[in-house]
GULUMKOL-995493 format. One record per atom (N, C-alpha, C): x, y, z. Coordinates in steps of 0.05 Angstrom, whole numbers, plus 5000, padded with zeros to 4 digits. Example, Ala and Ser with C-alpha at 12.3 -4.5 7.8 and 13.67 -1.06 7.14 Angstrom:
REM GULUMKOL-995493
526448865156/524649105156/526449345156/525749555142/527349795143/525850015157/
END
This chain:
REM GULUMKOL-995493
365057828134/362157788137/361757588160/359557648177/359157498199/357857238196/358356988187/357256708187/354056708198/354556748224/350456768241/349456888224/350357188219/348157398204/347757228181/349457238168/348657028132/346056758138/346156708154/345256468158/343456568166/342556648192/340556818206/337956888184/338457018167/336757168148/336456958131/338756898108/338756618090/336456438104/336556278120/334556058144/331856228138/331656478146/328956578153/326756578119/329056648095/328256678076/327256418075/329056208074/327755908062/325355768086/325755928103/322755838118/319456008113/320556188105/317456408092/317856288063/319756168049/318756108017/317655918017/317455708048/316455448044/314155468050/313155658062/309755768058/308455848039/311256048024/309856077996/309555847964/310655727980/310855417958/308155357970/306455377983/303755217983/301355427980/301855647968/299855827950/298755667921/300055467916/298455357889/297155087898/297555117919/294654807932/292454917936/292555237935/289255267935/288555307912/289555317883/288555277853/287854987852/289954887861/289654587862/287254387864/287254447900/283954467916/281854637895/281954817891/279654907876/278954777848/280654677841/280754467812/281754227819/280354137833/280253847850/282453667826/285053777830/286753707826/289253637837/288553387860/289853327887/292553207871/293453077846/296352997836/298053247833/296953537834/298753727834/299053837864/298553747888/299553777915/302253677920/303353407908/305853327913/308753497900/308253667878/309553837867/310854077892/308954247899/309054397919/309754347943/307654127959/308754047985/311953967985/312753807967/315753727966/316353967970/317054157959/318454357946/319154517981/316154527985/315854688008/317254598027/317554358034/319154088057/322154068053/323254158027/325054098022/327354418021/324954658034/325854978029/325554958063/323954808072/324054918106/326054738116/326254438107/328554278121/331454458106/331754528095/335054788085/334654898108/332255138111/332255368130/332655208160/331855018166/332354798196/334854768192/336354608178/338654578170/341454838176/340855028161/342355148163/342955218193/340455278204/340555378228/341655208252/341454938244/342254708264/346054738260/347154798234/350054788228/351455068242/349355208240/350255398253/349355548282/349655478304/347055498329/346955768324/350455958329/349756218337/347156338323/346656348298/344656428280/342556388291/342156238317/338956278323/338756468350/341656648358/340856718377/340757058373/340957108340/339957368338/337057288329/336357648347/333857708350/333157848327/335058068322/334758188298/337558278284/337958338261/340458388256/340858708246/339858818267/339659148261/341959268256/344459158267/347959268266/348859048227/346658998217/347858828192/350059088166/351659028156/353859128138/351859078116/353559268095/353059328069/353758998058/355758908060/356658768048/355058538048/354058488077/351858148086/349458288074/349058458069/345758518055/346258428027/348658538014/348858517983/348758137984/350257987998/349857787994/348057668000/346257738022/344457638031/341957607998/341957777998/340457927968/341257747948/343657747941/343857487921/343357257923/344457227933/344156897950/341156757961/339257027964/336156937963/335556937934/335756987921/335657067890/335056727880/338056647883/339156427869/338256197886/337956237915/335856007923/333155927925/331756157917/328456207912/329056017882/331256237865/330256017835/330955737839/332755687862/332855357857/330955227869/330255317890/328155157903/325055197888/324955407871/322355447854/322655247826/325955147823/325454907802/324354627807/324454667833/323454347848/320854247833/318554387836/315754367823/316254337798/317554427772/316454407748/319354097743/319954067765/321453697758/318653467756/318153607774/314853377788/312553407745/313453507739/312353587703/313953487683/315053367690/317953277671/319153457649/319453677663/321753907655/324653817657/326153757639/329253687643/331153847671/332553837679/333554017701/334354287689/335254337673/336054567662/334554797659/332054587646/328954717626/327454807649/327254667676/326254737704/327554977718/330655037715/331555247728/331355477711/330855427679/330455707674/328255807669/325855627671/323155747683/323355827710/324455727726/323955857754/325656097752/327456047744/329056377747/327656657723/325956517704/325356717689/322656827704/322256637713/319656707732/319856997753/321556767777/322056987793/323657237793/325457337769/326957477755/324657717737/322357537737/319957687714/320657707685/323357607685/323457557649/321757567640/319257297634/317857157623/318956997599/322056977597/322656817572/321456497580/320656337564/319056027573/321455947553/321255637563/321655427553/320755237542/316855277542/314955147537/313555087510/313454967506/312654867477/310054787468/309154697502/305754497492/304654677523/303354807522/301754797548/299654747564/299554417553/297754187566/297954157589/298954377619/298654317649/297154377658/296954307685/294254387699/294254687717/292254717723/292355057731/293655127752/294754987781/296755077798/299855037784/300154967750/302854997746/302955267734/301055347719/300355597708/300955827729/299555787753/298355987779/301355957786/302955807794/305055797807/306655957783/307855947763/309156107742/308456367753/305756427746/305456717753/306256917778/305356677790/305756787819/307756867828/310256667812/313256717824/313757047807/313057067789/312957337781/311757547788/309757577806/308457807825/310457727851/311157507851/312957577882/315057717874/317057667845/319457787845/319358107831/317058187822/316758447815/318158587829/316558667867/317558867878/320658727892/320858537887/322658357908/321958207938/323057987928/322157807958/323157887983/325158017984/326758178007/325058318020/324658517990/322258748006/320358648017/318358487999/315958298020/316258248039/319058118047/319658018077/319858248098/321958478084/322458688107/318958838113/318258738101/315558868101/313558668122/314158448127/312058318141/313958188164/316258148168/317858018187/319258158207/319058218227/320658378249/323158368251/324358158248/327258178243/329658288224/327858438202/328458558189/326858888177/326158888208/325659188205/327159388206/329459368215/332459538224/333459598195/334759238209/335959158182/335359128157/333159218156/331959208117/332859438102/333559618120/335059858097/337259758082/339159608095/341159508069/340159388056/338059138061/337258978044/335859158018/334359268030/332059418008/333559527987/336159638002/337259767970/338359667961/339559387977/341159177966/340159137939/336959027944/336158867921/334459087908/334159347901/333659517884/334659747878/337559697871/340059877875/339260057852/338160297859/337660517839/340260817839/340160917818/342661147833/341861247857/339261307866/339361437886/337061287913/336061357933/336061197961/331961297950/330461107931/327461277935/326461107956/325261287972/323961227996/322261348000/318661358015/318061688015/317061608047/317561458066/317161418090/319961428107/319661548134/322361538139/323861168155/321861028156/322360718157/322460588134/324460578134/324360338115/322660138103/321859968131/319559768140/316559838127/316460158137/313860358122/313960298097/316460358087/315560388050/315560148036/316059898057/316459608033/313059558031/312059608071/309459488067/307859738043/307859998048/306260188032/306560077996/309060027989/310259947964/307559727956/307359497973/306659187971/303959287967/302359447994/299559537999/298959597963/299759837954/300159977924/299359707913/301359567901/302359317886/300259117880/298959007914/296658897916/294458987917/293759207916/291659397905/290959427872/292959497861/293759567840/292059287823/293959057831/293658767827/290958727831/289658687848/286658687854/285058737830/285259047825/283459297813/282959137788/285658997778/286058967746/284358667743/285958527766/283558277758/279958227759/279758467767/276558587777/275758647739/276858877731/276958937706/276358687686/279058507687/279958327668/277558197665/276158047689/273257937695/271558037681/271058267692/268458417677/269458477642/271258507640/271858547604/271358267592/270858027607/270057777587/272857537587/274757577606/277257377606/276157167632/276256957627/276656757653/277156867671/276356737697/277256847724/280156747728/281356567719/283456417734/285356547716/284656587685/287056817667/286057077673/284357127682/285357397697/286857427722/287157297737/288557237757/291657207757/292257047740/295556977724/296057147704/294057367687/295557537675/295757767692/294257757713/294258127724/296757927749/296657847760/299657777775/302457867750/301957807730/305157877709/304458047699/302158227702/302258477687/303358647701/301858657732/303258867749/306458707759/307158527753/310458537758/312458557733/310858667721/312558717694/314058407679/312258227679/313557917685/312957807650/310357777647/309957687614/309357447618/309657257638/307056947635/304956977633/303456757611/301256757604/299956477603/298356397620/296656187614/296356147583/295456297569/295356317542/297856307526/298356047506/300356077483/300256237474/298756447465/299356627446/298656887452/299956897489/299857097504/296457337505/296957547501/295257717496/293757757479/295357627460/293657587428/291657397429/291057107443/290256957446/287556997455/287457167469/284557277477/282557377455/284157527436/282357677414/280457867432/281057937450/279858277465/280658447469/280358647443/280658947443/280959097472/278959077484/278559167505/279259127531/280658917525/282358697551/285958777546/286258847520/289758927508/289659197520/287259407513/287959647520/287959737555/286859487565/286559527597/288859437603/290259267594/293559087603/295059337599/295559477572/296559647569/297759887597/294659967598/294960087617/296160057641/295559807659/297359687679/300259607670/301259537652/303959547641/304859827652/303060027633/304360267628/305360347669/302760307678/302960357710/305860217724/306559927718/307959777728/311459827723/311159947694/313360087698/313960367701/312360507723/312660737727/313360787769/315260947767/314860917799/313260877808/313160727836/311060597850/311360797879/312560927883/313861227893/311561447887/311361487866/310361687846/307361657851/306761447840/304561287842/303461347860/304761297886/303861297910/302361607926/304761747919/303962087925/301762177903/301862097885/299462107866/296262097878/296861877890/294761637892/294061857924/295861897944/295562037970/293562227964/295262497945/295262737945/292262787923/290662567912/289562597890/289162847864/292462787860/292962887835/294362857817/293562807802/295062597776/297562827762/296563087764/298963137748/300963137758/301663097785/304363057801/305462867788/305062707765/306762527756/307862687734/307462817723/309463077701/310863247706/310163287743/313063407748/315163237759/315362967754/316962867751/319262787727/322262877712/322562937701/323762607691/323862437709/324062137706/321362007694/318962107697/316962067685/316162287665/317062427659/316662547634/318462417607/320962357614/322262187596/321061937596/320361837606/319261537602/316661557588/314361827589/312461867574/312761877548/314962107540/315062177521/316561917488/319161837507/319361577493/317361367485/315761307504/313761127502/312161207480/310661517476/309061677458/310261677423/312461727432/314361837405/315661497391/315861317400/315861117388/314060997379/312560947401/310360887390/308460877367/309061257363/307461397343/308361267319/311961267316/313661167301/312060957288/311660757308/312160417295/308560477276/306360667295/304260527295/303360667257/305160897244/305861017226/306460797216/308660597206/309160367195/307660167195/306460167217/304559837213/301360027193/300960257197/299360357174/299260397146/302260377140/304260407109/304260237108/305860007124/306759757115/305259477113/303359527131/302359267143/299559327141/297559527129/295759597130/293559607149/294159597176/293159637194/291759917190/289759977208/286960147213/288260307234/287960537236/288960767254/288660647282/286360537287/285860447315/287760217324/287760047307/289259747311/292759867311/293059997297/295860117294/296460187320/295260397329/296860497352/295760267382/293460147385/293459897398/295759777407/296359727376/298959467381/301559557380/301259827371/304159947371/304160107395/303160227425/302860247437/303560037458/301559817455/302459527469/305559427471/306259397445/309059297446/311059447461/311059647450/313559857460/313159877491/310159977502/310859887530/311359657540/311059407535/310959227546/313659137542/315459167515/317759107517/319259317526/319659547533/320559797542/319759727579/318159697590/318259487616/318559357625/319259177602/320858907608/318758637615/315158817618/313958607612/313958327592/314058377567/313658247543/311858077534/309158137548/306558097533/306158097509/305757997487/304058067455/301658047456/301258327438/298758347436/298258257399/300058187389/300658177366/303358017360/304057737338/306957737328/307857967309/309658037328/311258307319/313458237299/313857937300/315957827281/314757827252/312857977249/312157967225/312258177216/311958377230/312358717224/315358767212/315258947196/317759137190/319959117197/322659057179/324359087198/325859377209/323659507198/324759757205/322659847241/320959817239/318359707262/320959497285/321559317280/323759127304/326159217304/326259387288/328559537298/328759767320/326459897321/325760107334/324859997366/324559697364/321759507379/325959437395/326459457383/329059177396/331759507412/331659737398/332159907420/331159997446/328759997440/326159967468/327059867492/328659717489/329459507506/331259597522/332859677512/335459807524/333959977542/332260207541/331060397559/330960307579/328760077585/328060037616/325360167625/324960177652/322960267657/324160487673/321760537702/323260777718/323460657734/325260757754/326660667781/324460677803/324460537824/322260397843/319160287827/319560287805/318559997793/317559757785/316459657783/316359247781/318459317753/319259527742/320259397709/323659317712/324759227692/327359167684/329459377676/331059257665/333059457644/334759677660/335459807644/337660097649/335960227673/334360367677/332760447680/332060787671/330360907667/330761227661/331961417680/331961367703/333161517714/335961587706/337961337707/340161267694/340761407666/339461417648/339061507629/339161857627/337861857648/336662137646/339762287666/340962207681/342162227692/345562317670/346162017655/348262157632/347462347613/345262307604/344862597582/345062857602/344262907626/345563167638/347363197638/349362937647/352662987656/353262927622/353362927599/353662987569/352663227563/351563377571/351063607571/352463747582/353063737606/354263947624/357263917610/358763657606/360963607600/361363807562/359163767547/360063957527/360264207534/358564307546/358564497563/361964717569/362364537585/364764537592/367564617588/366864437551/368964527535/368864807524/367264977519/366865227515/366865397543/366665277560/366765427590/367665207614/370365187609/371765077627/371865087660/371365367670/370665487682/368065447697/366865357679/363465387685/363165127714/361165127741/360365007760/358265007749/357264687739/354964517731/353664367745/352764327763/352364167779/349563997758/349063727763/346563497757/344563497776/342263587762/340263637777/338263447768/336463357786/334263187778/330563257799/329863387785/327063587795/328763707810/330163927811/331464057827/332963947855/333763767857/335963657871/338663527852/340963657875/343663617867/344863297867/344963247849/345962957849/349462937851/350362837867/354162807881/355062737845/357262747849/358862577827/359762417834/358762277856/359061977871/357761787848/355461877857/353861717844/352361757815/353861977799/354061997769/356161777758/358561747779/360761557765/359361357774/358161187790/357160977793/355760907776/352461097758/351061117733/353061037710/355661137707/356661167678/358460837687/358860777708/360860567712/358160287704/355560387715/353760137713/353260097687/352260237669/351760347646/353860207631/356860187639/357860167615/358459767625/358859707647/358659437650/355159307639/353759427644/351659357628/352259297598/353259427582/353159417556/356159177549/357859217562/359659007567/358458707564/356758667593/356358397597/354258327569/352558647559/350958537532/352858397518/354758517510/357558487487/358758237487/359058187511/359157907512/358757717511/355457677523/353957487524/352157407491/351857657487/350557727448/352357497435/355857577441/358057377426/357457147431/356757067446/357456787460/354556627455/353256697446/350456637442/350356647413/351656907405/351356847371/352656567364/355656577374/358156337364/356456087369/353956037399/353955847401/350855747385/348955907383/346855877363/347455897328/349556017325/349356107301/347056297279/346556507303/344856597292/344956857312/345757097290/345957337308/343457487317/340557397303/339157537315/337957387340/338257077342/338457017374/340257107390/342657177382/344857267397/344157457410/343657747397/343657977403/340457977417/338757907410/335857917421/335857767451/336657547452/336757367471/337757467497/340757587489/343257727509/340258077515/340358097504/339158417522/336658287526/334458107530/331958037524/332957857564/333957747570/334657677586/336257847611/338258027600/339558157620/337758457627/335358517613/333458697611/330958637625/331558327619/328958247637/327158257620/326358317597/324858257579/323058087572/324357827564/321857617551/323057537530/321157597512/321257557487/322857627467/324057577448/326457677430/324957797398/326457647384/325357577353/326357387348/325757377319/325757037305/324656797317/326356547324/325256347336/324256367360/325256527374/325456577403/322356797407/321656897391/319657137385/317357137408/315257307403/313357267425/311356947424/311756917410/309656607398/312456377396/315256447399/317056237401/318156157427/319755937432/320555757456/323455867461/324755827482/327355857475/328855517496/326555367479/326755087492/329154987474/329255027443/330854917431/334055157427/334555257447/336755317456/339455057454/342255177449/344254947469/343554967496/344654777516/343954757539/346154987551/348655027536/350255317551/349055527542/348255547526/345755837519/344255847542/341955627538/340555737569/341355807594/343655617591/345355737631/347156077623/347456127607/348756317599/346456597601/343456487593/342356637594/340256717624/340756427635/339456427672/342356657678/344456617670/346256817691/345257187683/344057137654/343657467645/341057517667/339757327668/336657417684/337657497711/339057287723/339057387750/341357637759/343657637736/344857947739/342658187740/341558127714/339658367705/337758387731/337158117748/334058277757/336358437792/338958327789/340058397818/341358727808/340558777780/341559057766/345759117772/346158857776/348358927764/350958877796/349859007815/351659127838/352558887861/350358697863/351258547878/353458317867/352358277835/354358117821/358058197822/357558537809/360458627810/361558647835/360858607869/361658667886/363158327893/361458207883/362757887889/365657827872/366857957856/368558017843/371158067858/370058277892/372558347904/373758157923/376158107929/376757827953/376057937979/375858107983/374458218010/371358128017/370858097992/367958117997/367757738006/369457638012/368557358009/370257238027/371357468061/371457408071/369857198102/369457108109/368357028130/368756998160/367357058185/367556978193/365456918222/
END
């Protein structure tokens, strides 16, 4: 890997984040709350002197113009390595709050990751710490990469590796033939989308400034809430079933979406067969849970499927909004609520997890493979809306898929041994590497995961930021090649 290029890009990133570190001086300014300017400005001073820095250690790096000849390999790192310096430099601000260092990096990484797991216990701050939480979670929805290749010239070439760097799906979705085209079209969507909802949120009866911080984490599939007691806190029927909806949007291609949105016709999203599985799951569980909370919990037909609707998308997205404590429901209800998770959303996205594509992808190749055994013979090819998918990238699905469930396996152990408590273990480990939020038990939608061990939480910043890099850039740092230099 070429030293300039790494740096080149790395530098450019920490000089556009130190701009975006002073988006919460205008909450600030507007809530003539001038003691929360020193939070930010630091932060910001201390992300552009890195990006100066780097570039001073290294001259060559300032004499590309663009890095249009960049390798697979300097994008995958490039990609990580912004990841993990956005969350450090985004813990700077919640130190200036007397957040412990730990309790600071895994808010910032759950942030910009869109987790939404908190650490927070009292939420007596003022509104640019709120606005800033959120925010970092509408920036990391579509990815900060993309935002950049989308507004920065120097990575108009070069943003094709990046772009898939940092949204490595089985297959290349794109629907422009620039690259550059589909980050800004993606963002245009995103911030539209974003707009529409906080227009809504307003007129349904929510604050202006919590409509603002929940429609930033609704459409990034993120789950911060000005409000302790998230969605529920509001007590508006009519405000849950509008979130809903944008959830439901947020984890659905933003691809899809888009030709939708062009072509004005909605049913083009059912012939999509990546969005017909993600409907139908969403429907059929749902129905499930909202059946139980009518038996069990005596909920009203309407409230039932409300909140059983709510949850499943929002944890099935990886949002993790409540519209309700679900830790009180059924354990037959959180059981159904805690597989959800595993799904994911669909690929090009704000959501988390496996994703459906993936999904949808092995039940063909399990199919074709039974198949098989009765007709050995038989040429099967994997089709997805009528295109041939390689067995390149079916083994890559079944190879991701199963390190996914691995690193769960692991991390579940190591979390149970170190909490003593398997339903933090197991909730925590997929609730984090899913991108999720929220778990059960202590950790639940109304719980902290402040009173963690302190290796729990770093154990669980490493699940966030695997999970939100989906897996590929982590296992590639693995090879000694990859960590050559020069």
């Amino acid at each position: 890997m070429r030293l300039s290029y790494l740096v080149n890009a790395l530098s450019t990133v920490m000089l556009y984040t130190a701009l975006v570190l002073l988006a919460p001086l205008v909450v600030a300014l507007l809530d003539k709350d001038i003691m929360s300017f020193t939070p930010y400005i630091s932060a910001s001073v201390i992300s552009a002197g890195i990006g100066i820095l780097m570039r001073k250690l290294v001259p060559d790096s300032t004499k590309l113009e663009n890095l249009n000849d960049i390798k697979k390999s300097e994008a995958l790192f490039i990609v990580a390595v912004s990841w993990v310096m956005f969350a450090l430099i985004g813990t700077i601000p919640y130190l200036f709050y007397n957040l412990p260092l730990i309790d600071a990096f895994f808010e910032s990484t759950s942030g910009i990751t869109t987790t939404g797991a908190t650490i927070l216990t009292s939420f007596d701050y003022p509104k640019a710490f709120f606005f800033w939480r959120s925010f970092t979670q509408w920036l990391g929805g579509l990815g900060i990469i993309v935002l950049f290749i989308a507004i920065l010239p120097q990575f108009a070439v070069a943003g094709r590796q990046m772009f898939f760097a940092e949204a490595p799906g089985p297959t290349e979705n794109k629907f422009t033939p620039r690259v550059r085209n589909t980050a800004s079209t993606l963002w245009k969507l995103y911030f539209g989308l974003t707009v529409l909802l906080v227009v809504l949120l307003k007129v349904l009866g929510m604050p202006i400034f919590d409509a603002v911080c929940n429609a930033l984490s609704t459409l990034s599939a993120g789950g911060f809430s000005p409000n302790p007691e998230s969605i529920m806190g509001y007590h508006l029927p009519h405000v849950t079933s509008v979130i809903l909806l944008f959830m439901f949007l947020a984890g659905a291609s933003f691809n899809l979406q888009y030709e939708v949105f062009e072509k004005r016709n909605p049913l083009l999203l059912f012939k999509s067969s990546e969005f017909r599985m993600y409907f139908y799951i969403v429907v059929g569980m749902s129905l499930c849970i909202s059946f139980m909370l009518v038996h069990f919990h005596d909920y009203n037909t309407l409230a039932s499927l409300r909140h059983a609707f709510f949850q499943v998308v929002s944890l099935m997205t990886s949002t993790g909004f409540a519209s309700v404590d679900f830790n009180g429901w059924t354990y037959s209800a959180q059981i159904l609520l805690f597989i959800v998770m595993f799904f994911g959303s669909c690929a090009s996205s704000a959501g988390g997890g496996i994703k459906m594509t993936r999904w949808l992808l092995i039940l063909k190749n399990m199919k074709n493979e039974i198949i098989k055994i009765l007709h050995p013979n038989a040429v099967l090819p994997v089709k997805i809306d009528g295109v041939k998918v390689s067995q390149d990238v079916i083994r890559q699905v079944v190879i991701f898929v199963f390190f996914y469930f691995f690193i769960f396996g692991v991390t579940a152990t190591m979390l149970t041994l170190l909490e003593q408590n398997h339903t933090i273990g197991l909730t925590s480990a997929i609730t984090s590497l899913g991108n999720v939020g929220p778990g059960f038990g202590a950790i639940g939608p109304m719980g902290s995961f402040n009173h963690l061990h302190v290796v729990s939480k770093i154990i669980i910043i490493f699940n966030m930021l695997v999970g939100r890099l989906e897996l590929i850039p982590f296992l590639v740092m693995f090879q000694k090649d990859f960590w050559t230099f020069k």
